[in-house]
Each structure stands twice: as structure tokens, then as C-alpha cells.
N, C-alpha and C positions, 0 to 999 in steps of 0.2 A: 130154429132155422128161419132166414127169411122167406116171405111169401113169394112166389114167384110175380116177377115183373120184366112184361114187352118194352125194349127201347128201340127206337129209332136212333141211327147214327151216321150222319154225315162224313163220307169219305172222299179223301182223293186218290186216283190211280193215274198212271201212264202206262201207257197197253201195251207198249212196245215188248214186251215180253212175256207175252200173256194169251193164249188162244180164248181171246174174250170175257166177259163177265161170266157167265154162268159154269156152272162146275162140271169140268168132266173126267173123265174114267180113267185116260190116259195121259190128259195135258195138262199142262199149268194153267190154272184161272183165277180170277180176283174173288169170288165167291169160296175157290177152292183154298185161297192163303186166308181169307176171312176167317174160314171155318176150323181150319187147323189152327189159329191164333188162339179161337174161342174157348178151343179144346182146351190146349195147352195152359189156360188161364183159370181155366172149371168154370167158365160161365156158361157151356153149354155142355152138354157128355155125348147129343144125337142132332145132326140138324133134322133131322124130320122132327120129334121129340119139341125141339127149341120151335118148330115150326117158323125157321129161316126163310128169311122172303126178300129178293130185292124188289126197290119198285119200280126199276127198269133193267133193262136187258142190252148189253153196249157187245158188237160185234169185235172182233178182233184187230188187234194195235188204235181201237178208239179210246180216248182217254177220259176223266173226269174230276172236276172239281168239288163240287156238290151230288155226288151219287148217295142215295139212299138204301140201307141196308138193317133187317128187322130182325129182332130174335127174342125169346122170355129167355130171359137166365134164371141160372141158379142163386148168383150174388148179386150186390148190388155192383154196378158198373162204372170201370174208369175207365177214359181213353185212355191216358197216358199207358196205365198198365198193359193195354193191349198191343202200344205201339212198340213197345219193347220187343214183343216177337213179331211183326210184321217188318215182311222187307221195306225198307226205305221209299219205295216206290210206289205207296200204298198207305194212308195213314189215315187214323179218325182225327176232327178235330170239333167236332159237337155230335154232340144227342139230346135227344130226349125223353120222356119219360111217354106211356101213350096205354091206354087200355089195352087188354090183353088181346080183344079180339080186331083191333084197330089195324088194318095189313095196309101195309105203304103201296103198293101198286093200285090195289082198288079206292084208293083215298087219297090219293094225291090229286090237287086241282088243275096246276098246271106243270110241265117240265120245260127245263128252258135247254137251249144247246146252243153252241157258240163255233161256227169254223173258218178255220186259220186256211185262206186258201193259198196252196203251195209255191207259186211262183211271183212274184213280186209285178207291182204297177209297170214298172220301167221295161221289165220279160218282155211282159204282155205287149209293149206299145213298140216293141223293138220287133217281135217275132210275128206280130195281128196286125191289122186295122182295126184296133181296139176304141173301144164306144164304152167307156163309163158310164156313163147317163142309158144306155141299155139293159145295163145291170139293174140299176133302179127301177126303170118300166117293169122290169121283170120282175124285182120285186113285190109293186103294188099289185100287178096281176093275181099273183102267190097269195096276198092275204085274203083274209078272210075263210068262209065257208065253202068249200069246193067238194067234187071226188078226186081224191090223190091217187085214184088206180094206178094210174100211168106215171106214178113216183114211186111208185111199189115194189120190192122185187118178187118176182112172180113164182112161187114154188108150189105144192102142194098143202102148204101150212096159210096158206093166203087167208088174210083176215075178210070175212064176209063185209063188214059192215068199214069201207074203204075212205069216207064223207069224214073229213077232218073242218076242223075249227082253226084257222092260223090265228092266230090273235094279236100275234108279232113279228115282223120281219125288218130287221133292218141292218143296212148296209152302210160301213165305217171305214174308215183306213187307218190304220195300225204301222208308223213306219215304211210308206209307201209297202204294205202288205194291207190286202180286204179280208174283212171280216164281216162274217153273217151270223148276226141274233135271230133268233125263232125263239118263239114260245108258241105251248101249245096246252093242251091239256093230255093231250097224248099224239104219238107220229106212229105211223105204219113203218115197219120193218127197212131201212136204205131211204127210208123219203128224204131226212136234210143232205142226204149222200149226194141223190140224184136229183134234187131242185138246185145243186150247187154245178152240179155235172152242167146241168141246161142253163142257169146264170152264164156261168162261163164261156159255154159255146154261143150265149147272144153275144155279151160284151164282145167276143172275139170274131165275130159275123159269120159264123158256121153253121149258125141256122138266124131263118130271122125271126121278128115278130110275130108273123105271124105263126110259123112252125112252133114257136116256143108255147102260143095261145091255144094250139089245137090237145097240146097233150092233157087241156085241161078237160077233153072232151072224151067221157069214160065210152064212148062207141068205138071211139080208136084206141088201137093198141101201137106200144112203140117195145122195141127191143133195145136196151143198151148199158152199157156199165158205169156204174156211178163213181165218183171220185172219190180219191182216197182215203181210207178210213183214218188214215194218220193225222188228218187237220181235225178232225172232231174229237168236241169236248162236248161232256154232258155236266151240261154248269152248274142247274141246281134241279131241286124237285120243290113241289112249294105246297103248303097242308094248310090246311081252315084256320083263323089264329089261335084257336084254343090249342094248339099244338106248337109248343113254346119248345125251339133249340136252345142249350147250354154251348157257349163256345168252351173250347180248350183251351188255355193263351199257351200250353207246351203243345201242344196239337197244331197250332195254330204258325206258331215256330218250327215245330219241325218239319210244315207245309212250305213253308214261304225259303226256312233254309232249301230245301230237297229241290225248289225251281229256281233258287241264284245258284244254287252251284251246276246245275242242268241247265245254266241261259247260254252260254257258249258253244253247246254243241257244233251247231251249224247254223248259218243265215237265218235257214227257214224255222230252224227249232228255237233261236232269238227271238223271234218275234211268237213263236207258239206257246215258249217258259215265259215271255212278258206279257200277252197275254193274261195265262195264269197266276201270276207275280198281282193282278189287278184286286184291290179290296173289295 
């Protein structure tokens, strides 16, 4: 019998029918079609056992490209095999091989996300006094070392230690559609949600500079809801280089077909499957 071995595996998901990444009791989740996959193929028999781990946690209808998912199997591992029982909407197309006690969440150095904001340049400049170049200011505010409290969503589960690292933010147009890169080494709970929510109300002069500068100050507090979970993508996670991904090239195919034949949906979902359609 082979010895057991932990892999790390590069997936993509679309969340749209999914009550988010992690597993639950009564709903569909991408953790939960993971895990039944694994079953089904005997590379795992228990996720506690496999000691299954993702390295992030993606709230509902968010989608992803590079999402990270960890487990020791029984055999040794192929994507393809596993993609045979996963829905279409859902698929590996690298991994790698990683020491057993190596967990993808506490060893990843940076996560990157990428969002598809829903209404197009032309919307904006038709329905606002829309300020491009506010979007920007805003951005470089954004980077760097801050407290993201007030990007935070605020529950009971509130992570104490709130002082994030931005390390990257930038701002692009995609087919008269914006798009926001961040990287980080880790985000608090809704924060690219809600720094996208407050981009957008500067560009659109609903709050101004300076309103936008104060949320950076953890004495204030602000209340409000973040923008839609459906333009986020969780694009990659990223590990020290001794940690070498294998691509799939059928993995890799069955990614790229699953978002040309998903580019047509709608306007907006055009530009959110080319987007992903991007090498």
C-alpha cells in the first residue's frame, strides 16, 4: 500500500449555485462537492481523517480561479480522475505534492482576488457624475499597512487582530468594465467587498475624499453593505517556491472550455467569464 501523502490542488469554482466555500449540513458547497468527489474516487474515506483544509474561505455566489484545497489521500492523485465526478462548475487543474503537516491556510504568503465591477463605465457616466481618476486616489489610499476595521463585516466571529498589509491594488478596464487586483497575504471577512462598495461611491460622488479617508480611522465606526458577492473572484493563493504546482493540460481544458461556453450569459457575466478566460 502507498504511504500516505498531503496534496495541495488548484481549483476553479462559480458560486452561483453554491451557499459558499465551506461545508454545510443542509446546503450545497464547493468544499461539500470536493469532498464527496474524494469519496467517490477512495482518495479520502473521512474529511477529518484526510484532515481537509482549504486555504480560504469564499462567502456565497463568490467564485474562483485559483482557490486552494488540501488533503492526505489514500492513493496517489489525478486531477483528471477527480474531475470526472465533479460538476462542471468546479474543477482541478494543478496540484502538488507538500509535506504532511504543510496546511494551505497557515502557509500561504500571499492571496490575490480580482473584482468584475457590475455595471459598466458608460452606466456609470450616464446615471453619476462619475470621476475615474477618484477611483484611483482611492486606490492608493487603500494600499499599504492600515486597520481595515471599517472594511470588516462586523459580527461576533470579528477577527481581533484587524491591521492588514495591502501589498497590491490596482485598477484596469476590461471592455469598458473595472476591475480591482488586491493582493494581500490575507483579507478580513467582506473587506475586497466593501473597499469596492466605497471605490465606487467616490467615483460616483456619493461620498467624498475625504469621507472615503476617514473609514481608514479605526475610532470611527461606519455601518453599511458591501457589494455584490457575484463580481468576486478568488484568483490565486501563492506558497514559498519550494512548493512546485503541476498543471493539468485536461484540467486546464476543461477550465477554459466551462468559461467559453459560460461567456455569453449576460453583458456583465461577458466580461466576468473573460475575465477568467485570462492565462
Amino acid at each position: 500500500m502507498q504511504e500516505k501523502q498531503r496534496y495541495f490542488v488548484k481549483t476553479y469554482y462559480i458560486g452561483d449555485n453554491y451557499y459558499g466555500s465551506q461545508r454545510q449540513d443542509r446546503e450545497e458547497s464547493i468544499e461539500g462537492a470536493i469532498i464527496t468527489a474524494l469519496k467517490e474516487k477512495d482518495y479520502i474515506k473521512d474529511e477529518k481523517e484526510s484532515i481537509f483544509e482549504a486555504a480560504s474561505r469564499t462567502d456565497r455566489f463568490v467564485s474562483a480561479r485559483g482557490a486552494v484545497f488540501s488533503f492526505i489521500s489514500q492513493k496517489k492523485f489525478y486531477p483528471e480522475e477527480l474531475n470526472t465526478v465533479l460538476p462542471l462548475d468546479i474543477g482541478v487543474w494543478s496540484h502538488a505534492v507538500v509535506p504532511l503537516d504543510y496546511m494551505p491556510r497557515r502557509k500561504a504568503i500571499s492571496r490575490q482576488y480580482k473584482y468584475v465591477v457590475e455595471h459598466s463605465i458608460h452606466w456609470y457616466e450616464k446615471n453619476f457624475d462619475f470621476n475615474i481618476d477618484l477611483i484611483r486616489k482611492g486606490c492608493e489610499l487603500l494600499q499599504g499597512r492600515h486597520d481595515f476595521v471599517n472594511f470588516a463585516k462586523k459580527d461576533k466571529n470579528n477577527e481581533k487582530n484587524t491591521v492588514k498589509d495591502l501589498q497590491t491594488i490596482q485598477f484596469s478596464i476590461l471592455n469598458n468594465y473595472i476591475v480591482i487586483d488586491l493582493i494581500s497575504r490575507s483579507f478580513l471577512r467582506q473587506q475586497v467587498r466593501r473597499m469596492v462598495k466605497k471605490l465606487i461611491e467616490l467615483g460616483t460622488n456619493v461620498i467624498s475624499i475625504e469621507e472615503f479617508n476617514s473609514l481608514l480611522d479605526p475610532t470611527k465606526s461606519f455601518s453599511y453593505k458591501p457589494a455584490s458577492a457575484k463580481g468576486l473572484i478568488l484568483w490565486d493563493v501563492q506558497y514559498t517556491p519550494e512548493i512546485v504546482f503541476t498543471s493539468n493540460n485536461k484540467g486546464l481544458q476543461r477550465m477554459v472550455q466551462f468559461f467559453n461556453e459560460n461567456y455569453n450569459n449576460s453583458h456583465f457575466k461577458m466580461q466576468f467569464f473573460d475575465l477568467l478566460r485570462e492565462k
